[in-house]
C-alpha positions in Angstrom: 25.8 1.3 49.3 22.0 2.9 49.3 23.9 6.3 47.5 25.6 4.3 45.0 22.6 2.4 44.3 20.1 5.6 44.6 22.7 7.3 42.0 23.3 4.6 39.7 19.3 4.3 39.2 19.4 8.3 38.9 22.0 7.7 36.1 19.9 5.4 34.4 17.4 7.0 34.4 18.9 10.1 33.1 20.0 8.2 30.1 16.5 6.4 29.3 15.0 9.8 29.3 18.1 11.7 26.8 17.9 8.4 25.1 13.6 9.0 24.5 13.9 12.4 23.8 16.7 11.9 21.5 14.8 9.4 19.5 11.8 11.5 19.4 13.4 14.7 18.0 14.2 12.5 15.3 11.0 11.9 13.9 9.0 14.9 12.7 6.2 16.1 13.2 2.7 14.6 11.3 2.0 16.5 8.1 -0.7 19.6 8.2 -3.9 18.1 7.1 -5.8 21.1 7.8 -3.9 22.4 5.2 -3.4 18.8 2.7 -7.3 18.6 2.8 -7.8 21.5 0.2 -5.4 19.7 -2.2 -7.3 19.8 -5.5 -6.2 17.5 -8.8 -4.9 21.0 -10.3 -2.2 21.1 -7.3 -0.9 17.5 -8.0 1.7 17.6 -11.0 1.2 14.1 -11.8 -2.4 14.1 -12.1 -2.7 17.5 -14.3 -1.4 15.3 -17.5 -4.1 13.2 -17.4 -5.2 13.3 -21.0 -8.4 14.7 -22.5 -8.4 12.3 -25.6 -10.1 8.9 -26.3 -9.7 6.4 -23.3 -7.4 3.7 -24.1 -9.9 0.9 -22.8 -12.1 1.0 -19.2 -10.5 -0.5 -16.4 -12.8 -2.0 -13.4 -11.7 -0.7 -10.0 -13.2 -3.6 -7.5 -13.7 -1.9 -3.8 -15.0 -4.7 -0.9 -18.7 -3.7 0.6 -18.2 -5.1 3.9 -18.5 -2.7 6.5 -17.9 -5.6 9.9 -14.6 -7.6 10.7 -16.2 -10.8 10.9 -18.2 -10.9 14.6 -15.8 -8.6 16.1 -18.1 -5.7 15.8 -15.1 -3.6 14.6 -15.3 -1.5 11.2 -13.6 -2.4 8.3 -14.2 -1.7 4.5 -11.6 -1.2 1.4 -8.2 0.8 2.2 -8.8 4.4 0.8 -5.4 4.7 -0.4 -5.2 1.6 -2.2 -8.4 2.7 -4.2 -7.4 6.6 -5.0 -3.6 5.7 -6.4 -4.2 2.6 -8.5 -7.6 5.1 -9.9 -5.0 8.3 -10.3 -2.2 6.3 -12.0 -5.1 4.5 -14.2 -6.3 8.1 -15.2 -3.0 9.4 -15.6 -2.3 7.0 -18.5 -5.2 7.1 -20.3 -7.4 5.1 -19.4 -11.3 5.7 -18.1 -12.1 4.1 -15.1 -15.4 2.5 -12.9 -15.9 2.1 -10.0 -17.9 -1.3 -8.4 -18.5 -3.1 -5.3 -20.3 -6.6 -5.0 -23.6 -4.4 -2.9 -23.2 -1.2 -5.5 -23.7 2.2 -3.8 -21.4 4.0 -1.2 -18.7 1.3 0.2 -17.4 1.9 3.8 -13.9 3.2 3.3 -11.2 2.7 5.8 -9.4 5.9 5.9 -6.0 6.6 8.2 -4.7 9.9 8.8 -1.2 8.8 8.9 -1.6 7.4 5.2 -3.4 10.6 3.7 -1.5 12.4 1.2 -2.0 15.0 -1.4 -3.4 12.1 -3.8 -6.2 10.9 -1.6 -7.1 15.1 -0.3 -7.3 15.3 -4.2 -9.5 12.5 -4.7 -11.8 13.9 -1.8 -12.0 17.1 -3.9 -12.5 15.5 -7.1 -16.1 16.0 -7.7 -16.5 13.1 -11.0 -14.1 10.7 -8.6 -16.6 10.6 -6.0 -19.7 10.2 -8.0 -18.6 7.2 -9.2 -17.5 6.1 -5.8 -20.8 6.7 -4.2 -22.8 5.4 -7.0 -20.1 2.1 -7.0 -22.0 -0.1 -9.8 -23.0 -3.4 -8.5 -21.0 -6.1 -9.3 -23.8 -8.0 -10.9 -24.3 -5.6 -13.3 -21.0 -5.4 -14.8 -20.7 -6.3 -18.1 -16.6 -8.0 -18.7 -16.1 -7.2 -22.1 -16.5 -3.5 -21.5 -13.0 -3.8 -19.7 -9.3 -4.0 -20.8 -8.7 -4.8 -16.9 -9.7 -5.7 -13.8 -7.7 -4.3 -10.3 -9.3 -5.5 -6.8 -8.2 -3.0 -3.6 -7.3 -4.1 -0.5 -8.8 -4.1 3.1 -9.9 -6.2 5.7 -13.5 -6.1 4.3 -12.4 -7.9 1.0 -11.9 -11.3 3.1 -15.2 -11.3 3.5 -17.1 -10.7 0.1 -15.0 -11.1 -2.1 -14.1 -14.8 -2.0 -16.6 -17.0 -3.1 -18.3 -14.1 -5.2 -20.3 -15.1 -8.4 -19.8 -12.0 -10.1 -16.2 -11.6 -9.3 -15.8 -15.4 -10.5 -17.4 -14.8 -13.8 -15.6 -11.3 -14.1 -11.9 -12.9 -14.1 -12.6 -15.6 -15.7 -14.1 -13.9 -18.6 -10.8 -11.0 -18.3 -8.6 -14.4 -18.1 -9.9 -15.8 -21.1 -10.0 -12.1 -23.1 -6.7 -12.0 -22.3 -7.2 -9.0 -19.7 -5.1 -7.9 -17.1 -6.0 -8.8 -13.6 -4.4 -7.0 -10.2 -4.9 -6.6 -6.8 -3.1 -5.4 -4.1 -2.8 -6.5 -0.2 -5.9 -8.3 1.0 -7.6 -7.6 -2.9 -5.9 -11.2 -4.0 -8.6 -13.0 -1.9 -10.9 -11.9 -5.1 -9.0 -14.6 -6.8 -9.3 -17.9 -4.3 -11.1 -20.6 -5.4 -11.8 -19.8 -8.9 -12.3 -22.8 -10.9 -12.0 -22.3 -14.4 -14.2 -23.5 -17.3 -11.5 -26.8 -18.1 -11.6 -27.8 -14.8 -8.3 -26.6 -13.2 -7.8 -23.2 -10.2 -7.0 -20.3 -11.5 -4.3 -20.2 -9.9 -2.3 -23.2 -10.4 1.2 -22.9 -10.7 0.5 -18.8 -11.1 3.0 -16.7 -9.5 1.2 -14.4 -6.7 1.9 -11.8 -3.6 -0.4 -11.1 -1.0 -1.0 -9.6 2.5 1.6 -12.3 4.6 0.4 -14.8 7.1 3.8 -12.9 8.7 1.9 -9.3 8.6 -1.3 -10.3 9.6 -0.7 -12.1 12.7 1.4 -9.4 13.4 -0.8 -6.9 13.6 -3.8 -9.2 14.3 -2.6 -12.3 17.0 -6.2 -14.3 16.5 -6.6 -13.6 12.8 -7.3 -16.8 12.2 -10.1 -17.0 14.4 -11.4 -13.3 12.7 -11.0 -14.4 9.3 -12.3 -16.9 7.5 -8.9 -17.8 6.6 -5.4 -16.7 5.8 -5.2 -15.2 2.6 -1.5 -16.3 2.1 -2.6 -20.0 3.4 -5.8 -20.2 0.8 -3.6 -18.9 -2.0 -0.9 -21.4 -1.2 -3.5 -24.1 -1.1 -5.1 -22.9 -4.5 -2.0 -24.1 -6.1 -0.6 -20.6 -6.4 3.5 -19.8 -6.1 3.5 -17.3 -3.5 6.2 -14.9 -3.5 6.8 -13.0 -0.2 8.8 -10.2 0.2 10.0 -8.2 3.7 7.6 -7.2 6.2 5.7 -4.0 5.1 7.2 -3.4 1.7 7.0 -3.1 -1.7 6.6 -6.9 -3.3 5.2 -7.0 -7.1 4.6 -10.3 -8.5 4.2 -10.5 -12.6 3.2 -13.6 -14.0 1.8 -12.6 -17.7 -1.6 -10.8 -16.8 -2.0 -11.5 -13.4 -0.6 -8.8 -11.5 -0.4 -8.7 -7.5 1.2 -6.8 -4.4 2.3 -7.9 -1.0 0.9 -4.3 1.1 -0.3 -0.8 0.2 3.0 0.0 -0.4 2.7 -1.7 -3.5 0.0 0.4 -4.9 1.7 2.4 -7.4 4.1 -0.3 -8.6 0.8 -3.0 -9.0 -0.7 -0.7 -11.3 1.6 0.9 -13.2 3.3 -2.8 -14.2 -0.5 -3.1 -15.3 -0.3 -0.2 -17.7 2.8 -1.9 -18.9 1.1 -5.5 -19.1 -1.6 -3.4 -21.2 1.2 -2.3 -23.7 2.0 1.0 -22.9 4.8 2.7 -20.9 3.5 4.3 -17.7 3.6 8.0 -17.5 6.2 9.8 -15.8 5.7 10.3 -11.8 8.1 11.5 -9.3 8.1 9.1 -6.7 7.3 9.9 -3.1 9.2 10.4 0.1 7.6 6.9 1.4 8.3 5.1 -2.2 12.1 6.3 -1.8 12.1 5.3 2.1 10.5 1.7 1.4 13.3 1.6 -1.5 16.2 1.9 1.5 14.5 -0.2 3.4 14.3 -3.2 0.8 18.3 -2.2 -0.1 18.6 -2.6 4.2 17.0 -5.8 3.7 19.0 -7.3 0.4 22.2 -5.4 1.9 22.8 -4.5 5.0 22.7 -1.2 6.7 25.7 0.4 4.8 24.3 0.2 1.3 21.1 1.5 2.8 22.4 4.4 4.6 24.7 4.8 0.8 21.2 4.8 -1.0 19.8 7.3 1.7 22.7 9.9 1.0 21.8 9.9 -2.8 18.4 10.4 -1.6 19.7 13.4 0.5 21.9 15.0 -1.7 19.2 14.9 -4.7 16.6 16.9 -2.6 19.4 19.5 -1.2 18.5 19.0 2.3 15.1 19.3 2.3 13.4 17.9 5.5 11.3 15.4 4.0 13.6 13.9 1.4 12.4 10.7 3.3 9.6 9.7 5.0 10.9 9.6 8.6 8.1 8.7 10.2 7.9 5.2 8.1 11.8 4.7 9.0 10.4 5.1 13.2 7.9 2.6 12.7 10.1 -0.1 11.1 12.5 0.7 14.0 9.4 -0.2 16.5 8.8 -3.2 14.7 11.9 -4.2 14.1 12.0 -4.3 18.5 8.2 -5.5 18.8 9.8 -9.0 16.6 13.0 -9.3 19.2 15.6 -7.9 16.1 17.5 -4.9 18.1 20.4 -5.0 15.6 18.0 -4.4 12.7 16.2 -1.7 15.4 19.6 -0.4 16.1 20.3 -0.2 12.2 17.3 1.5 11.4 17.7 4.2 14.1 21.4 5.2 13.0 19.9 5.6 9.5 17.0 8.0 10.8 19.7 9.7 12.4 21.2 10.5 9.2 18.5 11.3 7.5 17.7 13.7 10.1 18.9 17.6 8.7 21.7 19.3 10.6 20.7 22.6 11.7 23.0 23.7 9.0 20.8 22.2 6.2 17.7 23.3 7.7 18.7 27.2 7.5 20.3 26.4 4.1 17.3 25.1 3.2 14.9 27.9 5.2 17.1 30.8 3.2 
């Protein structure tokens, strides 16, 4: 009895480990920054059309200045990435852009390796970019009429200045009434709670509007509500606004006329460039990027199932010949972890079968190496 017990836990075991090691060779490794951080703007395609001519108008790009969560004593600040795309696709289209914070100056930036890309190693190396981001003008000092639109980034820090701001107050109420375009993306939205306008009524009253979840936060945050002053989804709800909530960790875009918002940083690009298009103009071309087309199977997964993902994965595949990072495998992983950290191991299951596929065989790696 002890062997067959001592042999069936060796057997286990044996399978955990192929089972670990299998998984792992599945997800590649993370990106060269060494080599990303001397990206410049002329290595970017997208960003070397960015047009010499006359602006189109001067949009206001709204960072938070709050460098503490709450009475944690952990950092926090604006989300780097959800500054540097909205600013590039802005630029990219014509449009000059500023740079302010409610304190003015240098705002503390909340910058993860995982997320940095050419666009933000570009931003870094763009000299006239990061004037303007360490001389941020003070929100006090703006003057609304100088701008077409307003776009608030996201980041822990904007739950704590940003609601409740005079400046911001007076800023959308004066875009609303002008008929500008307001956006924000992720926790930028709690720039618009409790805004009363002039007749009376929220600002947000019956307006259609996406956020950071009450779903993701306590995810990743169990006692959020005792580190926030509130949840953003819960404040918006209780402004009156109609919130619409997409999947976990994925692109969500809500339009209602000028007010333009996104669920998570993975809205970033689609926020902004449905403000160029709220603006009157059709956003210039961009090729999208391996994480845009992996968030785009993951929202088919959702809307579905798995086989009309791993369908839209293959067109993926085939498009890029094989290259290794058609997709952004490393997102896929981490939906697969979460998937299991929420109790769902047929979506975990799902999600692992479609990394598998999107894995190269060793035939379409030397296809692709010759």
């Amino acid at each position: 009895m002890l062997k067959k017990i001592l042999a069936t836990t060796l057997c286990t075991a044996a399978i955990l480990f192929g089972t670990v090691f299998w998984l792992k060779s599945l997800i590649p490794p993370a990106p060269d920054h060494e080599a990303l951080a001397r990206t410049t703007i002329a290595d970017v395609p997208y960003l070397a059309q960015i047009p010499e001519e006359k602006p189109r108008g001067r949009i206001l790009v709204v960072v938070s200045s709050a460098s503490e969560l709450g009475d944690t004593g952990k950092k926090t600040g604006y989300e780097f990435t959800e500054l540097v795309r909205p600013y590039y696709v802005f630029s990219a289209n014509g449009f000059a852009v500023d740079i302010a914070s409610p304190l003015g100056g240098e705002p503390p930036a909340v910058m993860d390796n995982d997320d940095m890309g050419p666009f933000e190693y570009a931003f870094l190396n763009d000299d006239a970019a990061m004037e303007k981001l360490r001389n941020s003008i003070p929100l006090n000092s703006v003057i609304a009429d100088h701008y077409a639109g307003i776009f608030f980034v996201g980041g822990k820090g904007a739950m704590f200045d940003f609601p409740g701001n005079p400046a911001i107050r007076d800023l959308v109420v004066a875009l609303h009434e002008n008929d500008g375009v307001i956006g924000a993306v992720c926790h930028g939205p709690a720039a618009l709670v409790d805004i009363t306008l002039d007749s009376g009524s929220s600002f947000l009253d019956g307006r259609r509007i996406s956020s950071f979840t009450n779903d993701e936060e306590l995810f990743l945050i169990p006692d959020a509500e005792q580190v926030f002053p509130f949840l953003l989804e819960t404040r918006l709800r209780d402004n009156g606004a109609v919130f619409d909530k997409g999947p976990l960790y994925l692109n969500q875009v809500s339009v209602d006329n000028h007010l333009i918002t996104g669920q998570n940083p993975w809205s970033s690009w689609h926020v902004t460039e449905a403000m160029v298009r709220a603006l009157g103009y059709a956003p210039a071309p961009r090729t999208i990027t391996e994480t845009e087309k992996t968030v785009e199977i993951l929202l088919t997964y959702e809307s579905k199932g798995h086989g009309a993902a791993n369908e839209a994965l293959q067109v993926f595949l085939q498009n890029t010949e094989g290259d290794e990072e058609a997709i952004d495998r490393r997102l896929l992983a981490m939906h697969a972890i979460v998937a299991t950290m929420m109790g769902e191991p047929k979506k975990a299951l799902d999600l692992v079968r479609l990394l598998a596929s999107a894995k190269p065989s060793a035939t379409d790696a030397s296809l692709t190496a010759s």
